[in-house]
N, C-alpha and C positions, 0 to 999 in steps of 0.2 A: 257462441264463441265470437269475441270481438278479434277486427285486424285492422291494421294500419297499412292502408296502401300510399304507394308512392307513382304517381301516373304522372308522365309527360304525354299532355296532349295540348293541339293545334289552340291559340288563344283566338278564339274569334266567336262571335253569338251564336246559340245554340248547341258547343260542343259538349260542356259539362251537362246540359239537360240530355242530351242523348247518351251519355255517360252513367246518370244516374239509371236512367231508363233501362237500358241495357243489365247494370249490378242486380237492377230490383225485378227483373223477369228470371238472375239466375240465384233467385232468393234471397239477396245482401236487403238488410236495411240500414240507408245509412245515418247513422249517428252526425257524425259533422262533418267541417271541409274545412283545411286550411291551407292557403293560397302560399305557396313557399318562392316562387320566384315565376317573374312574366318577362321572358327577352329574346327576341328574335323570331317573333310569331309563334310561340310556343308558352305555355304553363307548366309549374310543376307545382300538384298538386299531393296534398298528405287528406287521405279519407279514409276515416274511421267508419266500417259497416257492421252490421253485427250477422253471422249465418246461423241458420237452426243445427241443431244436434246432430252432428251424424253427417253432417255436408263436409265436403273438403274445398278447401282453398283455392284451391286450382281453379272451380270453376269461377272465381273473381276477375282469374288473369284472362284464361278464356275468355268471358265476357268484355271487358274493357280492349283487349288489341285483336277483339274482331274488329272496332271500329276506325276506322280510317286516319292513321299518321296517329297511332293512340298506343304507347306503350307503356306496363307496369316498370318500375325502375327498381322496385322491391316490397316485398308483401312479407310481414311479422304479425305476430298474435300481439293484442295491446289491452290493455288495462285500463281502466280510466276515461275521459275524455278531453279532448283538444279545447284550450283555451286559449281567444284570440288574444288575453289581458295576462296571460302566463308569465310573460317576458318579465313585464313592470310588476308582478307580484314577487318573481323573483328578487330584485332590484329591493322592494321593499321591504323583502325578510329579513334581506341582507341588512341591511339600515336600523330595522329595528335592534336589533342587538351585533354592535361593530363587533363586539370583544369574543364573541364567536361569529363572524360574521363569513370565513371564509368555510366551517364547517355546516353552516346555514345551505354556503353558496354548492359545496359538492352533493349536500342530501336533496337540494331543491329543484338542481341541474338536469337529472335525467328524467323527470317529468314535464321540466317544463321546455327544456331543449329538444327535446325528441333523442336522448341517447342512452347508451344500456349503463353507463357509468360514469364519472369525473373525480376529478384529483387536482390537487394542488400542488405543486413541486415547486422548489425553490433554487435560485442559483447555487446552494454547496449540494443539497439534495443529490444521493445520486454515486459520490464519490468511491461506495463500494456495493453500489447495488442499491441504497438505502431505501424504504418502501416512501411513500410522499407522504408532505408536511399532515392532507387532509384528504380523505376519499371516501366515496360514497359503497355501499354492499357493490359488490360483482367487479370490482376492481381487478386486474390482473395479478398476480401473484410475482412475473418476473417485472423487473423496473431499467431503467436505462442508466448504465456503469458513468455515463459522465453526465454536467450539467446542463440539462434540458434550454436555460435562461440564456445559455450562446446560440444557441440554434433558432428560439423564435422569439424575433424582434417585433414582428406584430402578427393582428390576426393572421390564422392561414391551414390551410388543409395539409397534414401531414403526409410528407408521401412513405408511402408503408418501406422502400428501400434506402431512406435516410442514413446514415449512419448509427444515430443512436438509438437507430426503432431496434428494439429484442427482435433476436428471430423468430419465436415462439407469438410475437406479434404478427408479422408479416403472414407466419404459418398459419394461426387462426380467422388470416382475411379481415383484420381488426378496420375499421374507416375508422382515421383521425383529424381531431381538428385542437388546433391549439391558440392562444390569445396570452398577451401577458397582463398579467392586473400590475400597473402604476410601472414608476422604474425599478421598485427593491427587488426583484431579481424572482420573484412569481409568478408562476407561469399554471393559466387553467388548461386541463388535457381534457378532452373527451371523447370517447371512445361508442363506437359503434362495430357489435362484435358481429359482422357479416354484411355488415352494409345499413342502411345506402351509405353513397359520400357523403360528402358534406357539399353543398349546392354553394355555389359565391355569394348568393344572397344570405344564406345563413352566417356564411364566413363573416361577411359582410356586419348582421346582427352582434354575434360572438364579441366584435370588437367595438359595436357601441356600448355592450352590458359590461365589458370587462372595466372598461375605461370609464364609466360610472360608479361602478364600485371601486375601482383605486380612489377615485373624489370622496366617497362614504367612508371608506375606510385611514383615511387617512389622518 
């Protein structure tokens, strides 16, 4: 069984090797590492390991905040593996074919974003519930009764007690994050159903990818 951990630990020489060392004495092997954000003497890292049959989870977190200023920030079962060139392949699917480019952009999202679903909503979008323009499998079923495109002006992490978050969002612990592609009134949502946040560094990403493909698309 493969997982996607999320570790904040200390950014300084030697802690990811004592990191590793630690996962691989309580069986993880790890697949890969992706560096998600460095700022204030700290990292946050996304590490894919894989455990044998029959082991539970727990002993990952165990393992990792035995270590000193070292905590998990969230642990999922994952699929696949992490690619450091993800971003710009997304960017590139998109491109190849504009004239579906934004249903390219919701099915290519949760793999290569790291989230469990995305959507595309437009500024009428919404007016009586409406489901959005484009969304990926695992999308939520309720939608937000007014237009999404007033509310996010640029990248940015949704806060779950917004006004136009659904309750049934808030209640499921949904992490969001939103970005608008160009000015016509589209806006990418995505959704992370239990967590983690969304990091500023990723916020960060979200709104150079968005703002590339409104250029592609245009």
């Amino acid at each position: 069984m493969s997982y996607l951990l999320r570790v904040v630990l200390p950014d300084r020489p030697g802690t990811l090797g004592l990191l590793a060392l630690a996962l691989g004495e309580a069986g993880a092997d790890i697949q890969s590492l992706d560096v998600i954000e460095r700022s204030g003497g700290y990292a946050v890292d996304d590490i894919v390991v894989n455990l044998p049959t029959g082991a539970l989870p727990d002993v990952l977190i165990t393992a990792a905040e035995a270590l000193d200023d070292t905590v998990v920030d969230a642990i999922r079962p994952f699929v696949g593996n992490l690619d450091t060139h993800r971003e710009l392949e997304l960017i590139e699917l998109v491109a190849g074919s504009p004239r579906r480019g934004l249903q390219r952009l919701v099915d290519a999202a949760p793999r290569a974003l790291q989230v469990h679903w995305a959507a595309v909503l437009d500024h009428g979008a919404g007016a009586a519930g409406a489901a959005p323009l484009y969304a990926s499998p695992g999308t939520p079923e309720t939608w937000p009764d007014g237009p999404v495109s007033e509310q996010v002006g640029t990248a940015q992490v949704v806060r779950t007690d917004a006004d136009w978050v659904p309750e049934v969002w808030r209640a499921g612990e949904i992490a969001l994050a939103a970005a608008p592609i160009g000015d016509g009134g589209a806006v990418l949502l995505l959704g992370r159903n239990g967590g983690p946040q969304f990091r500023p560094a990723e916020v960060a990403r979200l709104g150079y990818i968005t703002g590339i493909i409104a250029t592609v698309l245009q």
